[in-house]
C-alpha positions as CSV (number, residue, x, y, z in Angstrom):
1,X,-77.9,137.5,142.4
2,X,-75.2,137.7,140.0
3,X,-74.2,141.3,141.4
4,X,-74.2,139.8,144.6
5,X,-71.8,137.2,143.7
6,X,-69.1,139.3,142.0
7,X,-69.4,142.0,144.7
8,X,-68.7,138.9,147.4
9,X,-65.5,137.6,145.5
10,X,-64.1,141.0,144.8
11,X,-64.6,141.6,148.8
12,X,-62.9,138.7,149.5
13,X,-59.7,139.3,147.1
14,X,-59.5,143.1,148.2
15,X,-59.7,141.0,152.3
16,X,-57.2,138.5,151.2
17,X,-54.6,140.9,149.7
18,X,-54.6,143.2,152.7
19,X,-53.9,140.2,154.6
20,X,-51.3,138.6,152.5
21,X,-49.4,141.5,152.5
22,X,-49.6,141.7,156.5
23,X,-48.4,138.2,156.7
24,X,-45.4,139.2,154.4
25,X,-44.2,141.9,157.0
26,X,-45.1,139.4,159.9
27,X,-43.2,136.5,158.9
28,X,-40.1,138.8,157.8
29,X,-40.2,139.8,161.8
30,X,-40.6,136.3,162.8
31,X,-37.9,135.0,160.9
32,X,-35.5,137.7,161.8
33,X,-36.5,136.8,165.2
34,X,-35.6,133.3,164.9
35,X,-32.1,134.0,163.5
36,X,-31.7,136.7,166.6
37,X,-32.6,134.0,169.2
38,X,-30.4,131.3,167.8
39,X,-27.5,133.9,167.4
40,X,-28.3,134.6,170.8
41,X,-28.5,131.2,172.7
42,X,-27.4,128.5,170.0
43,X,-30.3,126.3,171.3
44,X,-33.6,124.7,169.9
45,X,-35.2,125.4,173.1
46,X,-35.2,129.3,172.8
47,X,-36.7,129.2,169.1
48,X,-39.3,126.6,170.6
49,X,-40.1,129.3,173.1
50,X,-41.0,132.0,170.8
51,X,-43.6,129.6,169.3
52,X,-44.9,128.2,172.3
53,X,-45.3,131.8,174.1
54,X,-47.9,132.8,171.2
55,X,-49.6,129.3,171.1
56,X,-50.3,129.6,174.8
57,X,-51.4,132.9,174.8
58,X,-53.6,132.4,171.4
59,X,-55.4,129.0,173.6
60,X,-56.1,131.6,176.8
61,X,-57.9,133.9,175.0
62,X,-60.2,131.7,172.7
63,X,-62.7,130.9,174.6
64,X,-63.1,134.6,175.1
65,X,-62.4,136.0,171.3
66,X,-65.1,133.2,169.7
67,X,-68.1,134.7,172.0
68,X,-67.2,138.5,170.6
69,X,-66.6,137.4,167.6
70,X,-70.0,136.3,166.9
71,X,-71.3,139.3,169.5
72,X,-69.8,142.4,168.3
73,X,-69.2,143.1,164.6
74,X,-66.6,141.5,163.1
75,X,-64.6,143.8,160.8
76,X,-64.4,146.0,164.0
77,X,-63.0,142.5,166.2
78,X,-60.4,141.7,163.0
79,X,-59.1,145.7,162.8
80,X,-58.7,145.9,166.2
81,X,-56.7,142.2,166.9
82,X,-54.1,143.6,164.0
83,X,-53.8,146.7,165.9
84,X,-52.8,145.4,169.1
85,X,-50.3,143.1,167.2
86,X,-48.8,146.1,165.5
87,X,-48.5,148.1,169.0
88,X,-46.4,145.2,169.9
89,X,-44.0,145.5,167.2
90,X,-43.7,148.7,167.6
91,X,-43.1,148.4,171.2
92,X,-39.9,146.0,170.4
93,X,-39.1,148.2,167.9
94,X,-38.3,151.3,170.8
95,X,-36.7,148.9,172.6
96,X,-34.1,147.7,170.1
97,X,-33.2,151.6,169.0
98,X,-32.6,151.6,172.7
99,X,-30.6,149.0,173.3
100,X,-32.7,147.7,175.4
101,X,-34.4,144.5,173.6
102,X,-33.9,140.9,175.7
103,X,-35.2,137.8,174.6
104,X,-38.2,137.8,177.5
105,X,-38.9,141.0,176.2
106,X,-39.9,139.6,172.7
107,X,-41.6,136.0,174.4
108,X,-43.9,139.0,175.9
109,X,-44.6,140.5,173.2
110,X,-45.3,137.6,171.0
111,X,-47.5,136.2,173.5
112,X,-49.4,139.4,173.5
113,X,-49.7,139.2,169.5
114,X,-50.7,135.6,170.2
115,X,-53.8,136.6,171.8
116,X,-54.8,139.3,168.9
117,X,-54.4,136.1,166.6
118,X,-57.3,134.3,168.6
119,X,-59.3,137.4,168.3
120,X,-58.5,138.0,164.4
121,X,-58.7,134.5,163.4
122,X,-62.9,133.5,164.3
123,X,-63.9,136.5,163.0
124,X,-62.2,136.2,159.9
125,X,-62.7,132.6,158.8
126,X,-66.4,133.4,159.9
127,X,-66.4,136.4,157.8
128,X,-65.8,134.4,154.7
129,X,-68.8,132.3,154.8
130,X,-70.5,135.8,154.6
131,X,-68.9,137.2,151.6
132,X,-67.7,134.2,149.2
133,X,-70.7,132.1,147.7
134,X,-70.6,128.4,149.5
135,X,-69.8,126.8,146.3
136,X,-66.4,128.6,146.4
137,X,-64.7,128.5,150.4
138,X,-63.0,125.6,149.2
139,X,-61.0,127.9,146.5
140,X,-61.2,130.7,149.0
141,X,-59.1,128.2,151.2
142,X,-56.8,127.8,149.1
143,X,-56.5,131.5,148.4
144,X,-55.4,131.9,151.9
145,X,-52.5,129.2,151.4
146,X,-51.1,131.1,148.5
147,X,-50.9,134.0,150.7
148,X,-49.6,132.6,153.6
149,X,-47.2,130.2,151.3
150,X,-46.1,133.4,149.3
151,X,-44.8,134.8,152.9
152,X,-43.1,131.5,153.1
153,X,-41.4,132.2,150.2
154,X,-40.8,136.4,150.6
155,X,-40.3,137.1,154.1
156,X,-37.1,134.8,154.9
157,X,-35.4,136.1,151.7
158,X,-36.8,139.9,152.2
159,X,-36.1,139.6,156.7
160,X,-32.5,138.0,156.0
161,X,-31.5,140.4,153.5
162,X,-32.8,143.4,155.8
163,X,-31.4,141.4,159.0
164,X,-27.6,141.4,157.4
165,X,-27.8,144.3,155.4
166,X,-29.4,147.1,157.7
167,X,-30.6,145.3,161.2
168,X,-33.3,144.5,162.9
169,X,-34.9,147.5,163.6
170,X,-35.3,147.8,159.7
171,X,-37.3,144.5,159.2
172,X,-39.6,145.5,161.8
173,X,-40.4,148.6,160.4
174,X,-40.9,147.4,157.2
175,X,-43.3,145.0,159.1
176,X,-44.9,148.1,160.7
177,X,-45.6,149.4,156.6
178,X,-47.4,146.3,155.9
179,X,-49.7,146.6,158.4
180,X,-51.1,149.8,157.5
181,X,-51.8,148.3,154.0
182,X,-53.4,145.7,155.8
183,X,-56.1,147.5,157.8
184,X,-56.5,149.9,155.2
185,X,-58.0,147.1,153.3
186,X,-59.9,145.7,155.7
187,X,-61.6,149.0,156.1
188,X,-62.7,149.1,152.1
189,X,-64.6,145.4,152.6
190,X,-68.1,145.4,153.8
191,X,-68.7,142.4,155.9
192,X,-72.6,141.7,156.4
193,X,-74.0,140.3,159.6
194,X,-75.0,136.7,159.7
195,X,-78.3,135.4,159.1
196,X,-80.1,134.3,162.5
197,X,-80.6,130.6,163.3
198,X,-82.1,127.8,165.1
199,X,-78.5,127.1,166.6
200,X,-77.6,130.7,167.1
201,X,-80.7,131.3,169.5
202,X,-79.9,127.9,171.3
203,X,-76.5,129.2,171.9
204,X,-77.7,132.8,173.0
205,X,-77.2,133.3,176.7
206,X,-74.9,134.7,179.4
207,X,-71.1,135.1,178.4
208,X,-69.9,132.0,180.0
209,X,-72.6,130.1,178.3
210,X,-71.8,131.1,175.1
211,X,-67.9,130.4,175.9
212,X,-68.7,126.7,176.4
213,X,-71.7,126.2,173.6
214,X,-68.7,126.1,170.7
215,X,-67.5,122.7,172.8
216,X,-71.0,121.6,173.2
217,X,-71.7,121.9,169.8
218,X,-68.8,120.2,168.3
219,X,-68.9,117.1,170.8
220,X,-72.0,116.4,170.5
221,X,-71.4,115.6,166.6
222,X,-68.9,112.6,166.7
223,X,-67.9,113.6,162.8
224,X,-66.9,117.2,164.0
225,X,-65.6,115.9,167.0
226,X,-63.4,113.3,165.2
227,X,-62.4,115.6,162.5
228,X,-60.9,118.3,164.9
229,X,-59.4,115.5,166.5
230,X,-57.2,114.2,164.1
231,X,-56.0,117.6,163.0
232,X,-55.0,117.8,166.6
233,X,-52.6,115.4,166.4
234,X,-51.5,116.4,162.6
235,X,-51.0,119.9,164.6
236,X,-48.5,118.2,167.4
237,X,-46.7,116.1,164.8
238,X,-45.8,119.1,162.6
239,X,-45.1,121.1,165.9
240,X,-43.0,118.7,167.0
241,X,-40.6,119.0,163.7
242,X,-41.6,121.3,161.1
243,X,-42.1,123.8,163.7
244,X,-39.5,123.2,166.4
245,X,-36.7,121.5,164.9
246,X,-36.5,121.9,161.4
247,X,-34.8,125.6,161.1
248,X,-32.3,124.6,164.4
249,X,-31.6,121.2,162.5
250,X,-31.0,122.5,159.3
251,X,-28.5,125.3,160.5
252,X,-26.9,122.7,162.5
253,X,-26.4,120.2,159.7
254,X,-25.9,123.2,157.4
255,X,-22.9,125.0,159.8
256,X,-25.3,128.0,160.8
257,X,-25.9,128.7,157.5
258,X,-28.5,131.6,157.1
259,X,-28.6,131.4,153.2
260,X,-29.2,127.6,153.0
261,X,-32.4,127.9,155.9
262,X,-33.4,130.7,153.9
263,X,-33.3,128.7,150.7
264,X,-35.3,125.8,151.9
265,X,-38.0,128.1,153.6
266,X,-38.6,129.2,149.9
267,X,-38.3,126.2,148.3
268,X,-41.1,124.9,150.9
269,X,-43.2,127.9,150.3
270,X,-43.6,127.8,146.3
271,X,-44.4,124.6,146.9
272,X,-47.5,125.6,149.2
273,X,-47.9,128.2,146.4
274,X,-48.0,125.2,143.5
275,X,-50.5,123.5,145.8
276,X,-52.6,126.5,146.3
277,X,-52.8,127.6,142.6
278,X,-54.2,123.7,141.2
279,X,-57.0,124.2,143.8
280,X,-57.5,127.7,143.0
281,X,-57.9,127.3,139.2
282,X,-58.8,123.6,138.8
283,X,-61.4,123.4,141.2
284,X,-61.4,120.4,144.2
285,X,-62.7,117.0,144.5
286,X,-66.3,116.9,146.2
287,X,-64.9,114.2,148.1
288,X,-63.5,116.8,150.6
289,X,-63.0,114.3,153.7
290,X,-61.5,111.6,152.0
291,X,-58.5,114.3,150.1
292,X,-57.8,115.7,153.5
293,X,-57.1,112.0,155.0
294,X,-55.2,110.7,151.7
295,X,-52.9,113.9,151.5
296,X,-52.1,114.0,155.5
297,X,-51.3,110.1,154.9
298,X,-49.1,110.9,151.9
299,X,-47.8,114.1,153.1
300,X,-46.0,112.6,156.4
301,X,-45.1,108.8,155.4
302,X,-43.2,110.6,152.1
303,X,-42.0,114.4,153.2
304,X,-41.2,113.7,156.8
305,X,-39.3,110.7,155.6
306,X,-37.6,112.5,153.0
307,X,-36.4,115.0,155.6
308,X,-35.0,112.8,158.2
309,X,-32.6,110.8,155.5
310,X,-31.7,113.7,153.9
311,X,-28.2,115.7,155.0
312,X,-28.1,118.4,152.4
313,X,-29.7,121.5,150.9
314,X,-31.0,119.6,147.9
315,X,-32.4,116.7,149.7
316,X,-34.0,119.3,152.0
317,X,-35.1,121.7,149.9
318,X,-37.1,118.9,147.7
319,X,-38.7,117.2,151.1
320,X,-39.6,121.2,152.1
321,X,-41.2,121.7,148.3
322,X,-43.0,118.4,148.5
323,X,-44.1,119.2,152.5
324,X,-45.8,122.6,151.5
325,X,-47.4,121.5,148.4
326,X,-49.3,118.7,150.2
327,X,-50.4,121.3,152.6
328,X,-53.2,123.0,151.1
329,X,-55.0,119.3,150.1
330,X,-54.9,118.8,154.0
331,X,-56.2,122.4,155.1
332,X,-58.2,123.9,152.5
333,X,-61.0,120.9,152.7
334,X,-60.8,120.9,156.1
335,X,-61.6,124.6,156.8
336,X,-64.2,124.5,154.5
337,X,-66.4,121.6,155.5
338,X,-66.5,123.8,159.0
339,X,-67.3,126.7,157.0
340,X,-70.4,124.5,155.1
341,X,-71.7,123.3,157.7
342,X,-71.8,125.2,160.6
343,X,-74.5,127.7,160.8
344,X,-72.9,131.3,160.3
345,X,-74.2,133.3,163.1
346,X,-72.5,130.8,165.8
347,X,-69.2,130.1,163.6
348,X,-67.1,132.4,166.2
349,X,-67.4,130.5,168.8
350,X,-67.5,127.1,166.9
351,X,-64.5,128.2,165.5
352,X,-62.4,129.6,168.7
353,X,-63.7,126.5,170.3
354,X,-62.0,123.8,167.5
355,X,-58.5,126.5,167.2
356,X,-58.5,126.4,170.6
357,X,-58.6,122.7,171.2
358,X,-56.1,121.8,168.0
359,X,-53.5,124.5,169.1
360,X,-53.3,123.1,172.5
361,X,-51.0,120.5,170.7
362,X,-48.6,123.6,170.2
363,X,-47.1,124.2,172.9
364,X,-47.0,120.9,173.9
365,X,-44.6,120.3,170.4
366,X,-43.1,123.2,171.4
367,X,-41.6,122.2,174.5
368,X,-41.3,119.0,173.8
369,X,-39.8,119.5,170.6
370,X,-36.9,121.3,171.9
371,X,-36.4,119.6,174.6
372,X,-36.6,115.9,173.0
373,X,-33.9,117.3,170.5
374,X,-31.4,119.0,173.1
375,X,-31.9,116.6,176.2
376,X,-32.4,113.3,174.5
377,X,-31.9,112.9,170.6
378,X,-29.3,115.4,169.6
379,X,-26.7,113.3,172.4
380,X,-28.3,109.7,171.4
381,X,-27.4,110.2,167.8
382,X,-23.9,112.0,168.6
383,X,-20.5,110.1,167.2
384,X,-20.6,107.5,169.6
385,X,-24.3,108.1,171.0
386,X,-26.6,105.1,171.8
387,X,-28.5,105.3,168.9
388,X,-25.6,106.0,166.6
389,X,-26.0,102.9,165.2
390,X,-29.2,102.3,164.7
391,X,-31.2,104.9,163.3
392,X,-27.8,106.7,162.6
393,X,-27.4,104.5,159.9
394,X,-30.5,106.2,158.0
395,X,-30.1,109.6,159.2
396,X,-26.4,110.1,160.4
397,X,-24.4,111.4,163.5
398,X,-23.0,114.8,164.4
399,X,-25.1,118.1,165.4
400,X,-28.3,118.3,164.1
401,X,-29.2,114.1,163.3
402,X,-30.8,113.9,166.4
403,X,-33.6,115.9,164.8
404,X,-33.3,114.3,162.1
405,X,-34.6,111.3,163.9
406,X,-37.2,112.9,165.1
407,X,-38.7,112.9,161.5
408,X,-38.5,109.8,161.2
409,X,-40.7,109.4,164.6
410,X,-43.6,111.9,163.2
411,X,-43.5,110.1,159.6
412,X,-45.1,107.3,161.0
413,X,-47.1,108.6,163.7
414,X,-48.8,111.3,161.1
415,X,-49.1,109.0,158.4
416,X,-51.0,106.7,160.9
417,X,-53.2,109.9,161.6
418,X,-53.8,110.1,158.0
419,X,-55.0,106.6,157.8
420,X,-57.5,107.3,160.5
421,X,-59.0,109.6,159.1
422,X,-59.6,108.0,156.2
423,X,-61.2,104.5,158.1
424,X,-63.2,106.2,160.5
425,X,-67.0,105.9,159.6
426,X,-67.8,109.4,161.8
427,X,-65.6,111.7,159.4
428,X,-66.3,109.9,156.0
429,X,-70.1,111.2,156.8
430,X,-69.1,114.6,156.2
431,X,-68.9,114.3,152.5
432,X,-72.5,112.7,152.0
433,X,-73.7,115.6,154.6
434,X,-72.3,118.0,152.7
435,X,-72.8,116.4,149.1
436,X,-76.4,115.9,149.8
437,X,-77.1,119.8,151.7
438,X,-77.7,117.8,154.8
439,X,-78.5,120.3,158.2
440,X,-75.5,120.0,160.7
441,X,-78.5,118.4,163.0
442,X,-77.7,115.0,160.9
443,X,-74.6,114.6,162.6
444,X,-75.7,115.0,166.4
445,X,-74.7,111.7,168.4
């Protein structure tokens, strides 16, 4: 037993680092990509469209990646999806040395790598309820948030500096580099095969019933049901700004400004990596429900505040640090009461189900997100605009407030989402279901 144990950890750190390393190279590209758009067009809209092209392609393909993900074996479904995303950077690559790179070019291709994400992402977080002991996903959580909050940190610094110094063509190679490291650890880890369940037979059946048992399943447990709901709307809040607006606002306020973007991207990832490392070495509250509703409450009435009033790099930086840190209390608990309680042989399509529904709100805050900001906010709170002097007075007038006021919409409207969480009866259940080993059938309607 206690072979078995270290054997699943060191699997899952060997896993992780592959994949943290992957992410680096990823979101150098992606950032370099964001500053080649806005170079390009000077408008929010286009970086929302990068976003919103791998968001809709990631929802269309769900439905389709949860079924083989629990079919077919799932190191094979995880090497694969990182495979095709890499053929894709490759295939921008040739056409930058040729001189042929547009901006659909690169919506096509991140759309494409969308798609691979579905695929990678079921089998993955499914994966790890095979390898790491149950007592410890909530720590394996958080290990994932230091690796995707040490890209935050890494790849604008590491993609600016290859974007300015050498081109574009450099920071996707380098992206190309990390992917080999990535697969090459995935192809060390042995991931075992789940075991069999009550559920899992239920749910066996032709293709397009196993696409619509991960729906099934989840509404017909209100908790589940309610739980993936209000990340839904945490997901279309933080779309809205942290994902939209933020970088466009921030180099309008800021003059274009590469270096300052670049500075608060880092400052907001080591504060995802400070969040990550107290849950990774100081353990997590069994109360896992009620943490993720108190830090989404906290997170948005305080950081997106913060953000909106603020009109300079230190004021931005600290609301960024203070954003990311909060992040891991709201995502690692959540990930892992799925993880508990959902039987492991039916988590891929539980899983692509529950993505599928809470990225919807993606491209929705997306488009909207760029498109509230150029059509309507950005002109009301110009010198002179309509709401220039009213909530101008807290967040100011001139390129790039109008965003700012767009904080100050999501601080409430998340906060209130954290609230909810925390009230409703449905979602408070999950800690005494978990606490007490309950089976998920304790939580059917």
């Amino acid at each position: 037993m206690k072979q078995s144990r270290i054997t699943g950890w060191f699997a899952f750190r060997v896993l992780w680092a592959g994949q943290a390393v992957s992410l680096l190279g990823s979101g150098m590209t992606r950032f370099a990509f964001l500053i080649w758009a806005y170079q390009k067009t000077g408008e929010a809209t286009a970086l929302a469209l990068l976003g919103f092209s791998t968001t809709l392609a990631y929802i269309l393909a769900s439905p389709f990646a949860g079924v083989l993900a629990d079919r077919l074996d799932r190191k094979r479904v995880m090497f694969f999806a990182d495979l095709a995303a890499g053929c894709m950077t490759a295939l921008l690559l040739g056409l930058s040395i040729a001189g042929k790179l547009q901006l659909w070019q690169v919506y096509l291709a991140e759309g494409i790598a969308g798609a691979s994400l579905a695929f990678q992402e079921p089998a993955f977080f499914s994966s790890m309820s095979l390898i790491v002991p149950k007592d410890g996903l909530t720590r394996a959580n958080a290990m994932l948030g230091l690796g995707r909050s040490a890209s935050t940190v890494f790849a604008p610094i590491l993609g600016g500096l290859l974007l300015q110094s050498v081109g574009l063509n450099a920071v996707m190679i380098a992206d190309l580099g990390t992917l080999v490291l990535g697969l090459g650890a995935l192809l060390l880890v042995p991931i075992p095969s789940p075991a069999a369940s009550d559920e899992g037979r239920k749910a066996a059946g032709s293709f397009l019933h196993e696409m619509g048992f991960g729906l099934q399943y989840i509404f017909k447990r209100s908790s589940l049901r309610d739980l993936m709901g209000t990340f839904f709307l945490i997901n279309l809040f933080g779309t809205l700004t942290y994902m939209a607006v933020l970088s466009p606002m921030i180099l309008a306020r800021a003059g274009g400004d590469e270096i300052t973007l670049g500075i608060v991207r880092t400052m907001m990832g080591i504060g995802g990596i400070a969040g990550g490392l107290v849950l990774t070495i100081w353990g997590f509250s069994k109360q896992k429900a009620r943490t993720y509703g108190w830090s989404t409450m906290i997170s948005f009435f305080i950081c997106d505040f913060l953000t909106a009033i603020s009109r300079s790099l230190p004021g931005w930086a600290t609301a960024g640090f203070l954003s990311e840190l909060s992040i891991p209390f709201i995502v690692s608990p959540y990930y892992a009461l799925w993880q508990e309680i959902v039987p492991g042989d039916i988590q891929g399509r539980v899983f692509a189900t529950r993505e599928m529904v809470q990225v919807i709100s993606q491209p929705v805050g997306y488009l909207a997100g760029g498109l509230l900001a150029d059509r309507l906010f950005e002109p009301a709170l110009a010198h002179g605009g309509v709401l220039a002097g009213s909530a101008g007075l807290l967040v100011g007038t001139g390129p790039g407030a109008g965003m700012a006021a767009m904080f100050l919409c999501t601080s409430v409207l998340g906060g209130l989402t954290g609230l909810l969480a925390l009230t409703l009866p449905s979602i408070r259940r999950l800690d005494q279901v978990v606490q007490e080993g309950l089976p998920a059938s304790q939580l059917v309607n």
